[in-house]
N, C-alpha and C positions, 0 to 999 in steps of 0.2 A: 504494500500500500504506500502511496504517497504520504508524504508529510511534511513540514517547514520546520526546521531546526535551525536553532544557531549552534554555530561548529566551531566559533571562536570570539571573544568577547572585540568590540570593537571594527568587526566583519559584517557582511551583506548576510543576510538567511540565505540559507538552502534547502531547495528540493530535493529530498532523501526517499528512496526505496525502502522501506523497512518490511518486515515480516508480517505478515498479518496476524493482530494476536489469538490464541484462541483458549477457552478458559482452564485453568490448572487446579484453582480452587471449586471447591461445590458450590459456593455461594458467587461465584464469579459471573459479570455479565459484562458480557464483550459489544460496545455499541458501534454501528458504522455511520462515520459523520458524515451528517449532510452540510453541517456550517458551525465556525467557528470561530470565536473574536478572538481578539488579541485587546490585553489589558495594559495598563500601565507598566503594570508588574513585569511581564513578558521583556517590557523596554527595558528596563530598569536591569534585567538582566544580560540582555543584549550588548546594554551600554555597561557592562562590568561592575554597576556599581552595588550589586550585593554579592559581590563575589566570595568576599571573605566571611561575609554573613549568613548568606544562604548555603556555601556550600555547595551549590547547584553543580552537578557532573554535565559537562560537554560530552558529545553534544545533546542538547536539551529540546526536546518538541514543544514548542509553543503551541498555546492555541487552548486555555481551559475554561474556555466559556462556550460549552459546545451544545448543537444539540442535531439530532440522529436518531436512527433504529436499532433495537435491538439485533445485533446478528447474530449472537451466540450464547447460549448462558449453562451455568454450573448445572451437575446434577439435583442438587438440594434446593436449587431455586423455584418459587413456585410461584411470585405473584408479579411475574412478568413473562412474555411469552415470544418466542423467535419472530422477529416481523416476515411477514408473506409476502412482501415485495421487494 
C-alpha cells in the first residue's frame, strides 16, 4: 500500500510502498483509508522539532486523522464487520 512518510527531518515527504497490514492480535482491526489529514503535529515533526521529545522512529507515516473501511479485523472482534466494498 501506499503511504506519505517523512524519511528525514528537515526533507520533502515521500511516497512509500509498505506492506499491507493484516491483523496479529484478536482484537485487531485493520482499516483501508479512504482520506487522511495531516495535523500540526505531523509538521512539527517533519520540521524536527520534537525530535528529542517525541522520540518519533524514521521513517514515520503521517497522516492520523483518518477515516476508511474496515478491511480486516481480529478473530475476537465482534462489533464491527469487514466492509463489502
Amino acid at each position: 500500500m501506499r503511504c506519505i512518510q517523512v524519511v528525514g527531518y528537515h526533507r520533502n515527504l515521500e511516497m512509500t510502498e509498505i506492506p499491507i497490514p493484516i491483523p496479529t492480535d484478536p482484537y485487531d482491526v485493520v482499516i483501508k483509508i479512504g482520506g487522511a489529514g495531516v495535523c500540526r503535529t505531523a509538521l512539527h515533526i517533519l520540521e524536527g522539532q520534537w525530535a528529542e521529545k517525541s522520540r518519533v522512529q524514521l521513517p514515520y507515516t503521517i497522516g492520523h486523522e483518518n477515516a476508511g473501511w474496515v478491511y480486516a479485523i481480529g478473530s475476537a472482534v465482534t462489533n464491527v464487520q469487514r466492509a463489502t466494498r
